[in-house]
Structures are given as C-alpha cells and as structure tokens.
C-alpha positions as CSV (number, residue, x, y, z in Angstrom):
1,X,96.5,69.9,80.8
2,X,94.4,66.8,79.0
3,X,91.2,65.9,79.8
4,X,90.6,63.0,82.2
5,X,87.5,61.2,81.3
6,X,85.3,60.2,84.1
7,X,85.8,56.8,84.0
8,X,89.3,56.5,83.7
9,X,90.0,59.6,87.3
10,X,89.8,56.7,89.7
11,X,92.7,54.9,88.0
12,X,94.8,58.1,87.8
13,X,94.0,59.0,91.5
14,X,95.2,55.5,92.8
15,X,98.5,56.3,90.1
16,X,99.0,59.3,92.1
17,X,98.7,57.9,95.4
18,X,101.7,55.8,94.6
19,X,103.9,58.1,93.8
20,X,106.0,60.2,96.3
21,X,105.5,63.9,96.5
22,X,106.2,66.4,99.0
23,X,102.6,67.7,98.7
24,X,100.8,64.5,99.0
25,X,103.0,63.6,101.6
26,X,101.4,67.0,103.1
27,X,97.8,65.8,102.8
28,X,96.4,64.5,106.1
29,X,96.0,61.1,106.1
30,X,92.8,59.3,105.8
31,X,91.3,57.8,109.4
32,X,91.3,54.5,109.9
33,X,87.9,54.1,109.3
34,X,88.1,55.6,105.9
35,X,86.4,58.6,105.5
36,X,86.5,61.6,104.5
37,X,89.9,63.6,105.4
38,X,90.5,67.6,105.7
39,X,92.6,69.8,104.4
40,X,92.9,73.7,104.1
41,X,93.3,75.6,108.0
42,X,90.6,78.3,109.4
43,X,92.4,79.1,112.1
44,X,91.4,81.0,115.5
45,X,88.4,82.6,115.7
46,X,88.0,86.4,116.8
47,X,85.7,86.7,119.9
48,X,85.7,90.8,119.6
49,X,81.9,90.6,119.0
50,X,81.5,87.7,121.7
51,X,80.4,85.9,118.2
52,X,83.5,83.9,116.6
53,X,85.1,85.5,113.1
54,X,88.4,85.3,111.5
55,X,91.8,85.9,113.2
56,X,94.2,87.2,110.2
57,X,96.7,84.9,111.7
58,X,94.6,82.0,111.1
59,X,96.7,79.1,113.2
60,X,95.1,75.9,113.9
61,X,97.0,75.8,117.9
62,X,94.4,73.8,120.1
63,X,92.4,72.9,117.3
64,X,90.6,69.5,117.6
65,X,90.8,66.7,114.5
66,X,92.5,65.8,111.9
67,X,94.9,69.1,110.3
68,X,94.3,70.8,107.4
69,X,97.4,71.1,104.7
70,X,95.8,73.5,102.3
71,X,97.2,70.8,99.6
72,X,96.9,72.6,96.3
73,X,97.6,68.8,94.5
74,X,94.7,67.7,92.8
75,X,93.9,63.8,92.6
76,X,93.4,63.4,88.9
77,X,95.8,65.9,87.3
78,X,98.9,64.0,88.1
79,X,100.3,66.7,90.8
80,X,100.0,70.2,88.6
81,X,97.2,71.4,91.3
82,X,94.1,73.7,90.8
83,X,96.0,77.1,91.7
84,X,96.5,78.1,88.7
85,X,97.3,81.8,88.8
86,X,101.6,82.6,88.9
87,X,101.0,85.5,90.9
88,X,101.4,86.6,94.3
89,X,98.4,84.5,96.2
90,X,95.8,87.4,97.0
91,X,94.5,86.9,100.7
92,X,90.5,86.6,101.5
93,X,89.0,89.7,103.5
94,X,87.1,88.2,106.1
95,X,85.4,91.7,107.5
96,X,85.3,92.1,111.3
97,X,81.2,91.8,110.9
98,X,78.8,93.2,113.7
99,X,75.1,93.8,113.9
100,X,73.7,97.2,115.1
101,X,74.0,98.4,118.8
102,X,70.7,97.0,119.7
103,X,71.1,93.0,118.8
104,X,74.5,93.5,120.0
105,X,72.4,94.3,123.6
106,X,70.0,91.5,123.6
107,X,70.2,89.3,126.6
108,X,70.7,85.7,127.0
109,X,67.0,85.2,127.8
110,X,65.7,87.4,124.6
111,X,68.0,85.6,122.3
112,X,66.9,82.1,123.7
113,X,63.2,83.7,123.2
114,X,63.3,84.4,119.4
115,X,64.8,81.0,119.0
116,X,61.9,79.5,120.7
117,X,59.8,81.4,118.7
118,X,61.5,80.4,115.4
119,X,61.9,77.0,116.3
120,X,65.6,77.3,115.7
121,X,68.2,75.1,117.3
122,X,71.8,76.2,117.7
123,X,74.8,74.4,118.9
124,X,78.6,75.2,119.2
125,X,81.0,73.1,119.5
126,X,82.6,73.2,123.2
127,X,84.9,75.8,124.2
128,X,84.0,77.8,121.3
129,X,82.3,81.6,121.1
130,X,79.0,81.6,121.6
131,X,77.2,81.9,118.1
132,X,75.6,85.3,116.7
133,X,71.8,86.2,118.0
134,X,68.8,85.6,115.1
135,X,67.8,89.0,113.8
136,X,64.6,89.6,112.7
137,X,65.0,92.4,110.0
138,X,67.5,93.1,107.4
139,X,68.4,96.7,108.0
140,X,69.3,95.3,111.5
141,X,72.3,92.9,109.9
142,X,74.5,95.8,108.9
143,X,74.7,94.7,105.2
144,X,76.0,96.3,102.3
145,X,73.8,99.3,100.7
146,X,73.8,97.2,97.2
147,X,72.6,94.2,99.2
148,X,69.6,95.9,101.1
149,X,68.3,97.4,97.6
150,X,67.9,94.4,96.3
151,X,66.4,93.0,99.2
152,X,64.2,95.7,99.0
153,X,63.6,95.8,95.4
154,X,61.9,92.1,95.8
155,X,59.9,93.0,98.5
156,X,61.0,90.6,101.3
157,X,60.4,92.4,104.8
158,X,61.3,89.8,107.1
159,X,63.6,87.3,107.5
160,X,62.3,83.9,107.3
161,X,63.7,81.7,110.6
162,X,66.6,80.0,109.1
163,X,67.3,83.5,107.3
164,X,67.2,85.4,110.7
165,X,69.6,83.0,112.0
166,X,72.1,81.3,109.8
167,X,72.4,85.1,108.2
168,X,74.2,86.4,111.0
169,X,76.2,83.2,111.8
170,X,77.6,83.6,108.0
171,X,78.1,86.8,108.5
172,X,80.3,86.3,111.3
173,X,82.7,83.9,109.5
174,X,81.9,80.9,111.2
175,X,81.2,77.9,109.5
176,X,77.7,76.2,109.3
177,X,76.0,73.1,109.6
178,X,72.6,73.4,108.7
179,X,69.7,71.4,108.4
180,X,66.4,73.0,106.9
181,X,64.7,72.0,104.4
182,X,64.6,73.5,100.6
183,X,61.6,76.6,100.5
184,X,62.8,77.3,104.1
185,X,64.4,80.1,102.3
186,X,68.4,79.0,103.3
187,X,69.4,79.9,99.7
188,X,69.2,83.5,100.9
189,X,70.4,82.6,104.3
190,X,74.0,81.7,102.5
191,X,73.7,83.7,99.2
192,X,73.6,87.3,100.9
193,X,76.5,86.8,103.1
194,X,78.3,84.8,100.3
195,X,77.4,88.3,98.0
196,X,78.9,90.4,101.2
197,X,81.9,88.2,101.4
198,X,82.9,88.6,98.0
199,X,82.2,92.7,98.0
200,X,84.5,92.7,100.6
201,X,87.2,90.9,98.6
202,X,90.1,92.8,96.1
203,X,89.1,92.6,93.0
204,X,89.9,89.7,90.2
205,X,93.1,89.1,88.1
206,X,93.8,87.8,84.6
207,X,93.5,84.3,85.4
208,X,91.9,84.1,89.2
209,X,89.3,81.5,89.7
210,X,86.1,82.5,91.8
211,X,85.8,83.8,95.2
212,X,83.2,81.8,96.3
213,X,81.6,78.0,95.3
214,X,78.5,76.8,95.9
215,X,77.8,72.8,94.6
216,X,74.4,71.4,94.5
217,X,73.3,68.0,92.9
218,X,70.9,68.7,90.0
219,X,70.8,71.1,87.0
220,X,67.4,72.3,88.5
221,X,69.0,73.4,92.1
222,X,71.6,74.8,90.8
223,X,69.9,77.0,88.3
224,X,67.3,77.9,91.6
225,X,70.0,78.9,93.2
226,X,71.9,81.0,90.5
227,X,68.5,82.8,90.0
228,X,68.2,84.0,93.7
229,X,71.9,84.9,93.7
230,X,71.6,87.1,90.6
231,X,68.4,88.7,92.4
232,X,70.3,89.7,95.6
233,X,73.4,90.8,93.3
234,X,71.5,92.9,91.0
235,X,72.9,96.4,92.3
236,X,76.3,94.6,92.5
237,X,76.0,93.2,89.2
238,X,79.9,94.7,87.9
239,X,81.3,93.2,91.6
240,X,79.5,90.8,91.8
241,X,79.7,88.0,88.3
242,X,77.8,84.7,88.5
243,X,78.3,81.7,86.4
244,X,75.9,78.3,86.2
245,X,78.2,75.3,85.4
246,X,76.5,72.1,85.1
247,X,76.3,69.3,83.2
248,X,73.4,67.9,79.8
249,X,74.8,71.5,78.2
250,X,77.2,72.7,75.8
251,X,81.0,73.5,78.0
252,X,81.6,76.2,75.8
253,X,79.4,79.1,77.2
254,X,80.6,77.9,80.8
255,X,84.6,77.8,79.5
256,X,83.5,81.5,78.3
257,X,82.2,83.0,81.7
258,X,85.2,80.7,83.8
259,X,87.9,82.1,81.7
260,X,87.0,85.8,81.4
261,X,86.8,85.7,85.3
262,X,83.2,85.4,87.9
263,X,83.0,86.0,91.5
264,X,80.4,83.2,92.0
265,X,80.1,79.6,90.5
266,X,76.8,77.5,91.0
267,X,77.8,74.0,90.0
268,X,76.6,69.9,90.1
269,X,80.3,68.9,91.1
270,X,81.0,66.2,88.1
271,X,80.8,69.2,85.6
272,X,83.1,71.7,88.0
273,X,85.7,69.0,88.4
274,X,85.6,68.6,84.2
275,X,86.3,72.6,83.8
276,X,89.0,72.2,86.4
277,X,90.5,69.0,84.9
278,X,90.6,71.4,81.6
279,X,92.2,74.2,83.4
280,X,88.9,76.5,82.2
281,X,89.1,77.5,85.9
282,X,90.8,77.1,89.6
283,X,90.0,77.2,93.5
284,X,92.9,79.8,93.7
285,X,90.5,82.6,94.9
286,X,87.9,80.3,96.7
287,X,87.0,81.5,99.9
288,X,83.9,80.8,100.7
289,X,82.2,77.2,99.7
290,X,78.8,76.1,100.1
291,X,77.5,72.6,100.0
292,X,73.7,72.4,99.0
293,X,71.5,69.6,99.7
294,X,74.4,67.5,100.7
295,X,72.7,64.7,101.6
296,X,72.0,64.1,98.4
297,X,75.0,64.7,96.2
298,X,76.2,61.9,98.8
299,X,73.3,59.7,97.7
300,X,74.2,60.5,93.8
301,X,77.9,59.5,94.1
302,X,79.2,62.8,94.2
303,X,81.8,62.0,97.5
304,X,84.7,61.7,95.4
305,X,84.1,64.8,93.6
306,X,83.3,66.8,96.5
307,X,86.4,65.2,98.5
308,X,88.3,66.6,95.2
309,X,87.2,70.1,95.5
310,X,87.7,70.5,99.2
311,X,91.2,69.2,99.7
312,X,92.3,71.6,97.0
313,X,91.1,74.7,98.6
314,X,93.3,77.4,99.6
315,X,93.9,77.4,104.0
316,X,91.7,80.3,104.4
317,X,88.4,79.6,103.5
318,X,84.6,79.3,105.1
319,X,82.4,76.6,104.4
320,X,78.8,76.3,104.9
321,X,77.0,72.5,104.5
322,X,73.3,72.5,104.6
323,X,71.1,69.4,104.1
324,X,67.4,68.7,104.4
325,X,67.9,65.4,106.5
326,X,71.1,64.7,109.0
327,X,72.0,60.9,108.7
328,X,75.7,59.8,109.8
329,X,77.6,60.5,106.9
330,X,76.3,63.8,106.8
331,X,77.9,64.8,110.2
332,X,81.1,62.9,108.9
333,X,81.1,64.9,106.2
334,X,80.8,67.9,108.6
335,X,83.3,66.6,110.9
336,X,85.8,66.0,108.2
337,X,85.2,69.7,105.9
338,X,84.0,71.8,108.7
339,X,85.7,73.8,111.2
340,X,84.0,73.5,114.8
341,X,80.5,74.8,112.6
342,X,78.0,76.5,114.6
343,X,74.8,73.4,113.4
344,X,71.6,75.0,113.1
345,X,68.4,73.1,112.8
346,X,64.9,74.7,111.7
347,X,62.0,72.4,113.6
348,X,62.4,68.5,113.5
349,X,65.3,67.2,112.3
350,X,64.6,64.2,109.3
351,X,60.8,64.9,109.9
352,X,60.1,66.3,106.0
353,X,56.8,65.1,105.9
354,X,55.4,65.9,109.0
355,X,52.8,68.7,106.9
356,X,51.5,65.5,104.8
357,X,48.6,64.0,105.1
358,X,49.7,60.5,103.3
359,X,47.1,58.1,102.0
360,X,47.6,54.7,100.5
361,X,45.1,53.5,98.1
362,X,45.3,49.9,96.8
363,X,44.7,49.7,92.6
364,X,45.9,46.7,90.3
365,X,48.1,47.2,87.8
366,X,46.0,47.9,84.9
367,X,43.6,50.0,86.7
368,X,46.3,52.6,88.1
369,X,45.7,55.0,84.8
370,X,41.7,55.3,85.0
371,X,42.1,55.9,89.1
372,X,44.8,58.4,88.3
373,X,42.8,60.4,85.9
374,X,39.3,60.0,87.6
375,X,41.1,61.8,90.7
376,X,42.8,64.4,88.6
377,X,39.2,65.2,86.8
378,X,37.3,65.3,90.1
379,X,39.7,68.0,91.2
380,X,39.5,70.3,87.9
381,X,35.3,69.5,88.8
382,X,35.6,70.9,92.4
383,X,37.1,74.0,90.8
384,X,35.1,74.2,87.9
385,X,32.1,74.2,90.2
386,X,33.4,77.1,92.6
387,X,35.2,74.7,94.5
388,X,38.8,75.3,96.1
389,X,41.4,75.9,93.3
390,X,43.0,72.6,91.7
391,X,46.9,72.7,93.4
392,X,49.8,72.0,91.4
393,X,50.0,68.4,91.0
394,X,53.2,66.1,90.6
395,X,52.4,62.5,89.8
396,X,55.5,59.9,89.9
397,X,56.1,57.3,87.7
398,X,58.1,54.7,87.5
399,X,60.0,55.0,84.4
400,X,60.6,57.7,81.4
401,X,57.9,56.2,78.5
402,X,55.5,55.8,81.2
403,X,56.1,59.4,81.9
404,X,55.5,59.9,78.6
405,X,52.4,58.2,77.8
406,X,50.7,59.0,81.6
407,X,51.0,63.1,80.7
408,X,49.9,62.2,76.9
409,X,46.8,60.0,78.6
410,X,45.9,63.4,81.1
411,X,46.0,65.8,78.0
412,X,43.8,63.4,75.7
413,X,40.8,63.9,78.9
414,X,41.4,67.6,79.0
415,X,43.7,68.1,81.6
416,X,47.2,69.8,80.9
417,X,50.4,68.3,82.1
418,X,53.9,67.8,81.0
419,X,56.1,65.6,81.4
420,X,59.8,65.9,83.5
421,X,62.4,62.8,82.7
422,X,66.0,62.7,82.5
423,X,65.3,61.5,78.6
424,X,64.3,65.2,77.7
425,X,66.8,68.0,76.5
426,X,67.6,70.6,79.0
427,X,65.2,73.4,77.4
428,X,62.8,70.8,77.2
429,X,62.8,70.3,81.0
430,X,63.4,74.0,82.0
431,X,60.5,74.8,79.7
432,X,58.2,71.7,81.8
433,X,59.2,73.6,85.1
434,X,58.5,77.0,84.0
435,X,55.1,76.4,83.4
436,X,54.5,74.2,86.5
437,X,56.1,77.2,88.7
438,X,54.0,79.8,86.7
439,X,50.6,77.6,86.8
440,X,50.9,77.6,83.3
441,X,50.1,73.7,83.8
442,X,48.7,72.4,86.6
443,X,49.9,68.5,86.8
444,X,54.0,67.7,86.3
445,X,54.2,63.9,85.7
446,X,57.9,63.0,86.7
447,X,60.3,60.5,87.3
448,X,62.3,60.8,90.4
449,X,64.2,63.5,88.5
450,X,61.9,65.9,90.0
451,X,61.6,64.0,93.9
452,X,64.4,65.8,95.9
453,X,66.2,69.7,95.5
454,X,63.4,71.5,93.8
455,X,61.6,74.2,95.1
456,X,58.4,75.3,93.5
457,X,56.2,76.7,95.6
458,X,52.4,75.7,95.7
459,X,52.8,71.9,95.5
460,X,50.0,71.0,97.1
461,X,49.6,67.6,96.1
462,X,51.9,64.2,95.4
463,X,50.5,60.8,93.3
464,X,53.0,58.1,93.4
465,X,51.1,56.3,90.8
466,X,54.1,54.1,91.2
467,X,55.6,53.8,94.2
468,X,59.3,53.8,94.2
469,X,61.2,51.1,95.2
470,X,62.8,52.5,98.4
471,X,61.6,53.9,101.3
472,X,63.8,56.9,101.4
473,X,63.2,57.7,97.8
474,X,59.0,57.9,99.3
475,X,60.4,60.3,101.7
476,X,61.9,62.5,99.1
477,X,59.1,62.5,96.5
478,X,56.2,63.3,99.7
479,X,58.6,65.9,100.6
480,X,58.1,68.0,97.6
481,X,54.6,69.1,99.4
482,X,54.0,70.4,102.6
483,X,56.8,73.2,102.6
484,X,57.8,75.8,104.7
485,X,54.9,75.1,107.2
486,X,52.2,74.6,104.2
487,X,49.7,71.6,104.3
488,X,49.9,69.1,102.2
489,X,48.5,65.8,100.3
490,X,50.3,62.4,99.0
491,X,48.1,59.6,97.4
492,X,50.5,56.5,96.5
493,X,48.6,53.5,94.5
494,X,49.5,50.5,95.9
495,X,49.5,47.2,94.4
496,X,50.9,43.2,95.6
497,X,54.6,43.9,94.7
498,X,54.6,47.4,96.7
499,X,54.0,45.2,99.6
500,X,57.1,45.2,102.5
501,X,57.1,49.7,101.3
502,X,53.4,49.8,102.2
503,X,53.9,48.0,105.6
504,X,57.3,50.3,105.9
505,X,55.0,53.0,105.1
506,X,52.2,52.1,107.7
507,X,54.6,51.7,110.1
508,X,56.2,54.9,109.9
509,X,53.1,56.5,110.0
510,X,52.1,54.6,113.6
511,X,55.4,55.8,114.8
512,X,55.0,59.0,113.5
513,X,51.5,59.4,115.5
514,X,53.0,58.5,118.8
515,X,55.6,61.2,118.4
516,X,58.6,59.8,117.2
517,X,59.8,62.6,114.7
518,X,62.7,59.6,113.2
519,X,60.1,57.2,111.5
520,X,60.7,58.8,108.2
521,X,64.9,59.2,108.9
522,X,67.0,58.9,106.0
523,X,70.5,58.6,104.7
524,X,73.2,55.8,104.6
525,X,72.3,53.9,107.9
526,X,68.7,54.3,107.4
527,X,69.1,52.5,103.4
528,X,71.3,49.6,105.5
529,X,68.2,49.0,108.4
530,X,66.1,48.8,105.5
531,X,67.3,46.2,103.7
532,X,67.9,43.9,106.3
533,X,63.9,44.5,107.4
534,X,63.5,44.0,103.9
535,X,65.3,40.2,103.8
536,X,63.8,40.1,107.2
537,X,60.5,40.1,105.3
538,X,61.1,38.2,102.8
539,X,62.2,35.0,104.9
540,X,58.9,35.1,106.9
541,X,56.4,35.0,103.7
542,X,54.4,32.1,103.3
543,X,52.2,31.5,100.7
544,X,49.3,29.5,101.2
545,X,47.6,27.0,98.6
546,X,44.4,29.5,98.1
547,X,47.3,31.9,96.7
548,X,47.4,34.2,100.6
549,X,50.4,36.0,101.4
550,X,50.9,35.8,105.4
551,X,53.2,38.1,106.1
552,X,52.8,37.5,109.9
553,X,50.0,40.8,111.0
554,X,47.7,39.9,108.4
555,X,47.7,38.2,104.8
556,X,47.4,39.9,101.4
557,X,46.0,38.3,98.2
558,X,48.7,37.9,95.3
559,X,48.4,37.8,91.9
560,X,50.3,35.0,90.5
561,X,52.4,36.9,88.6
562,X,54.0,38.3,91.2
563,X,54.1,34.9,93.4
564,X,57.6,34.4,92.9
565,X,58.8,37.7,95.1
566,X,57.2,35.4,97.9
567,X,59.8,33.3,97.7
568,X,62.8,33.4,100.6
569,X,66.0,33.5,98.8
570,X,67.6,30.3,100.3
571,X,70.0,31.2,103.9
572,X,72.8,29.3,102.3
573,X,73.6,31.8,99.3
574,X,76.2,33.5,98.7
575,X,77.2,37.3,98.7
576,X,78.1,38.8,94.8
577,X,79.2,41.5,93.1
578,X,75.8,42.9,92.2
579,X,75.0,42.9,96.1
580,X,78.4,44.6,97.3
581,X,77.2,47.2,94.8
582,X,74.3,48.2,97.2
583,X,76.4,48.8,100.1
584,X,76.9,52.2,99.5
C-alpha cells in the first residue's frame, strides 16, 4: 500500500467519501451537527457481578445513539482497511472479572463511604449496572500472579484514589470516562487491567496487530506511559510485548517491533496512522484502546486521526478516555467513542490549579532576565544557608532562542538548567528531562513543549517569565505544580502587552476565592468565551493624552511601543481567512 503524506489524507478522504461502497455505506452517518460518529458494537453488558462486563453475544438491542458498524475501511487508504491479517478473525477474551468475597459484600453505604473518602465521583449512565466498588489494596482486585509481583516488586502498597476506583471499573469491562489529572496515578489505573486484558487473550499470529492501544499527544507521555507499562509487565515480559511509536525518530525500529508482532502500542496518533498507512501494522487484534490526555490531542489537531483509528476498530472492543479537564467536546467525544462509560472524576473537575499559590509580578521588558535570575539565586541562597531545599524549577519562555539564551544566562551565574524546546533532537530532550526528574538539574527552561502531559514529580515551582498568550495555555503551564494534592508556587512576570491575561488572571483568582471551582475551565468553549472578552476588551480601551490605558476598573501606564494594541479594531471589518483559522 503507498504512503499517503499528511498533507495530501484529507484530499484522499473526501475521494473516498464520493465513491460508493458497501462498507462506507455501512459507516454510521455523521449527526447533523457534525461531530464525531461511532462505529464498532460492545454490546450487552453481563450483570452476573451486579457490575456490568461483556456478554459474548455482544448485540447492541436497546442500545441508545448512533450504531456502531465495526467498518474495517480506512479513510485514507482508498477502501483496503486496517485488518490486515487473512485469517480466521480471533475473538477478544473479555474474562468474567470479580473481586474477592469481601468487596463483593460491601454495602451501599460503605461503598458511598470510601468514595467520600477518596473524593471520587461515579456516574452511570441510566438503566445501566451499577459500577464496581473502589478497592483499597491490590491483592483484593483478584489480579493476575505476574501482575501482583510487579506491583510488589516496586513497592506500591496502596492504591491511589483513581487507582482504587477506575481499577476495578476496567476490570469489569466497562468502558471509562475519566477525569483526573496526570500524577494522580491513572496510568496504572488503565495499564494493569489493559496488562490483564491482554494475558487473558490467545496468543499472536504471523501478521496480527496489537491487542491493545493506547494514544497520547506528546513523545514525552507516551514514553511515561510505555515506562510504567513495561514496569507492571515485567514478569509478563514474553506475554506481554510493548512498542513506543511516535513521531521526531527514525520509523525503522518502530516498523521492526510492529511487524515481528507486540501486545501493546503507546503512540502520538499522526505517527500510528503513518505505520498503518504503510501496512507496518493493523487494528485487527485491538481490543482494548485508551485515550490519554484527550483534551489535548483535541487541542493539537489530532480529531481526525483519532476519528481514523476508532472507526476502524474491530465490534468488540473496550475503550477508556481520560482527560485532565472536561470541556464539551470532550463529552462529545465520549458520547460518540464510548459505550454508556461509567465517568469517574477524582476531586474538582477543571480545577488543576487549585494547590497553586499564583502571584503576578509586574517587570518591563528588559528587566525580566535580572528579576528571573535574582529569584532563582535567592532560592539556591535559602538552601545554601540551611534553608528549605531549592524545588525543581520550570521557567516558560516565549520562544526556542529565548529558551536558549535564558538557561545559557542561569548557567553563566552558577545555577544549572537546561533547556526543553521543540528545536532540540529527541535525545537531546529526553536527556533535559532525565536530569530534571533525577534532580540532576534543578531549573528546566521550556517552551510550552513541556506545559501539559508531563509528569515529573517534585515541581514545586512555575516562572512564566513570559506569559503565554492564552488563558488556557496559563492553566496548563501552572498545572505542572501542585500535583496529586502537593503545594505549589507560580510567579508570572507581567508587563503592558500581558494586559487583558493579567485581568483574566485576577479575575479568575476572585472567582476562584468565592468558590467557584470553573474560573480556570478549559477546552473548546472556554478558548471561544475568551476571545470575545478579549475583543470585548479591546473596544473599551481608551488612551488618554498622558499615554493611560483606562481599561474601565482602573488605568495602566503603556509604553508607547505597545500603544497601538490599544487601538479597537474598527466594528465595520470584515471576517478573513486568518480569523476562521481560530475557530477551532
């Protein structure tokens, strides 16, 4: 099959639209609103365990939505599909799961006790099994014996909430919509059962594509992720294959591991739809999928990619969608990809900086670099001195020389830091992370390469030395402190042009102190409200003749350079191109 270059899939997928075929006249047809579509049937759930599971049958009768086809036609490869194995299709196991006798046992008030405790929230979907009880230990969760030594073997004892949880929900075979945050510790919530499911499964062919999928958006996830499935498979380690499939390196180690046959791919989706456009693998196998910080894969463009993958899987499949934040297109993703999902939420939902104490500090232009290092030094002081310890340090910057030349700038006064940009090679940037995650290095100076999906523990404290220019992106790049119910710090240096995100900022902050846990929301709708406050903004500014900004609460001095952003675009213009290209 020849390769389809990125840039030219779109026109082959509108090429195949137009062309009659019995499978794509399977497909269910898109809404009228557009959006996503499903395909692929889960069928009946079991209720033997009062928890939901698998019915071998798996019929969709009284199922709610739009059907599922299991279309095996792929959009860009002009009909051939991604099932690419001639044999008989293998079926997936989905086991019968149950805890021990003991959960089994808990009563409705117990189970609605631990959640409290947790601060877990579960919902299912009307009409439908109530969902499994949290258990709080492993040896409790009936796993396999391979599973619990490596549990064991890294020394984790308890389960952390959205572990003791969304474990058993997985488990069951019900699909999950989750929202906690990364360093909650929900890669092991998916990644043991997703290690179970595929012990469970017959073993792989010549030619059979992976059991199970898991898509993230960055290199940096995905290779997280990889290395705490490898840690909970090392016992299983000749069941249990795992390949890393992402983009910035060489195909030819990844065609390797795809073609000689692995349980488990971790993947950013552009690079898994170019090994399945190259038939290096298929979804023939695929029965369990994961979709990682979904929120923003959606934000990176990845929708048609992911729309790809899913309408190609085979019926019989489980899917579990977590995301740190739940805007709108999140839930129509779920409603489109998931089958009446069990949601579970760990705490406040779109709250990810409610650990941060935020401060905004106001510094011209030119004066950002001494204030950055002069707070840097006075920490590495403190500690020199007996103080507390300096915490790892991530300073934002705007763009990649700056990057450069800010972490050059810190070394010169005696302070180690690197440098993380999407300009460096891939062991340059591994190599960057390793020694921030070891404390090799105590200050990481990043674009916002490094602002959402990673999870190194010990952030303690976030500099925006330039603020970015959204408000979501601030949300994202804050959020890398203050995890899993740690404290944390973000300074931001301010200056005239940062001027509508500071008052967005303060804003939020005021809302956030009289208890509304949605002043720092993101996603699709949130990126909309904002620009029309933004042009909202704009159209009130007036600038007086001693060069004052009123802005309406109060009036800021501006610099003349940046006078012209005070000027209100006129309310005759017209809409382009370029501003159609926002409306994502």
């Amino acid at each position: 099959m020849p390769y389809v270059p990125p840039h030219q899939r779109g026109k082959q997928q509108e090429a195949a639209s137009t062309e009659p075929s019995s499978t794509a006249a399977a497909r269910a047809p898109e809404g009228p609103s557009g959006g996503f579509h499903r395909s692929g049937s889960h069928g009946n759930r079991l209720d033997s365990a009062g928890y939901g599971g698998r019915d071998a049958g798996f019929s969709r009768q009284g199922s709610t939505g739009l059907p599922r086809t299991g279309s095996t036609q792929s959009f860009a490869d002009g009909g051939r599909g991604y099932q690419r194995n001639a044999g008989q299709p293998v079926e997936a196991v989905f086991a019968n799961w149950q805890p021990t006798s003991r959960v089994l046992a808990l009563s409705d008030e117990t189970i609605k006790e631990i959640r409290q405790r947790f601060k877990v929230t579960v919902d299912v979907c009307e009409g439908e099994p109530k969902a499994a009880p949290p258990i709080e230990s492993f040896h409790e969760m009936n796993l396999h014996k391979d599973i619990l030594a490596d549990i064991m073997h890294h020394k984790y004892e308890t389960p952390t909430p959205i572990q003791a949880q969304g474990l058993p929900i997985a488990l069951s075979g019900r699909d999950i919509l989750g929202c906690a945050e990364t360093g909650s510790g929900k890669t092991a919530s998916f990644s043991i059962p997703m290690i179970q499911h595929c012990l469970n499964q017959p073993p792989l062919r010549h030619g059979d594509g992976p059991m199970a999928l898991v898509l993230a958006p960055t290199r940096e996830l995905a290779q997280q992720i990889e290395r705490e499935v490898k840690a909970f498979s090392r016992s299983s380690i000749r069941s249990v294959r795992t390949a890393i499939v992402v983009g910035g390196v060489p195909m030819n180690d990844q065609r390797h591991d795809l073609r000689n046959g692995v349980e488990i791919v971790v993947a950013t989706p552009g690079r898994f739809i170019d090994h399945l456009q190259q038939s290096n693998t298929n979804l023939g196998r695929v029965s369990y999928v994961v979709l990682d910080e979904a929120d923003r894969m959606l934000d990176m463009g990845f929708e048609p990619q992911i729309k790809e993958v899913m309408n190609n899987l085979p019926p019989r499949h489980q899917t579990l969608l977590f995301s740190a934040t739940m805007p709108k297109e999140i839930e129509e993703l779920a409603r489109a990809y998931l089958n009446k999902p069990v949601t579970v939420k760990i705490g406040a939902v779109s709250t990810p900086t409610a650990n941060v104490s935020q401060r905004l500090e106001h510094a011209p232009e030119g004066s950002k670099l001494d204030i950055l290092v002069a707070l840097i030094s006075s920490e590495v002081a403190a500690e020199s001195s007996g103080g507390p310890p300096m915490p790892l340090t991530i300073v934002f910057v705007e763009r990649k020389t700056r990057c450069d030349e800010v972490a050059a700038a810190l070394r010169e006064d005696g302070i180690p830091a690197n440098a993380l940009h999407g300009g460096l090679g891939q062991s340059e940037r591994e190599a960057a992370l390793r020694d921030f995650a070891r404390g090799d290095i105590k200050v990481l100076v990043a674009t916002d390469v490094a602002s959402r999906g990673l999870d190194i523990k010990g952030i303690g404290h976030v500099i925006n030395m330039d603020l970015p220019k959204t408000f979501e992106d601030y949300v994202h790049r804050i959020g890398r402190t203050g995890r899993a119910g740690t404290k944390g710090r973000a300074t931001s240096l301010w200056n005239d042009r940062d001027s509508f995100l500071v008052a967005q900022i303060k804003q939020a902050l005021s809302e956030l102190e009289k208890g509304n846990g949605f002043a720092f929301a993101t996603g699709k709708e949130a990126r909309k409200e904002e620009r029309q406050l933004a042009r909202e903004f704009k159209s009130q500014l007036k600038m007086t003749s001693q060069g004052m900004l009123q802005t309406g609460s109060g009036s800021v001095k501006v610099d003349d350079k940046y006078a012209h952003m005070a000027t209100a675009a006129p309310a005759t213009a017209g809409t382009g191109v370029a501003d159609a290209a926002w409306d994502d």
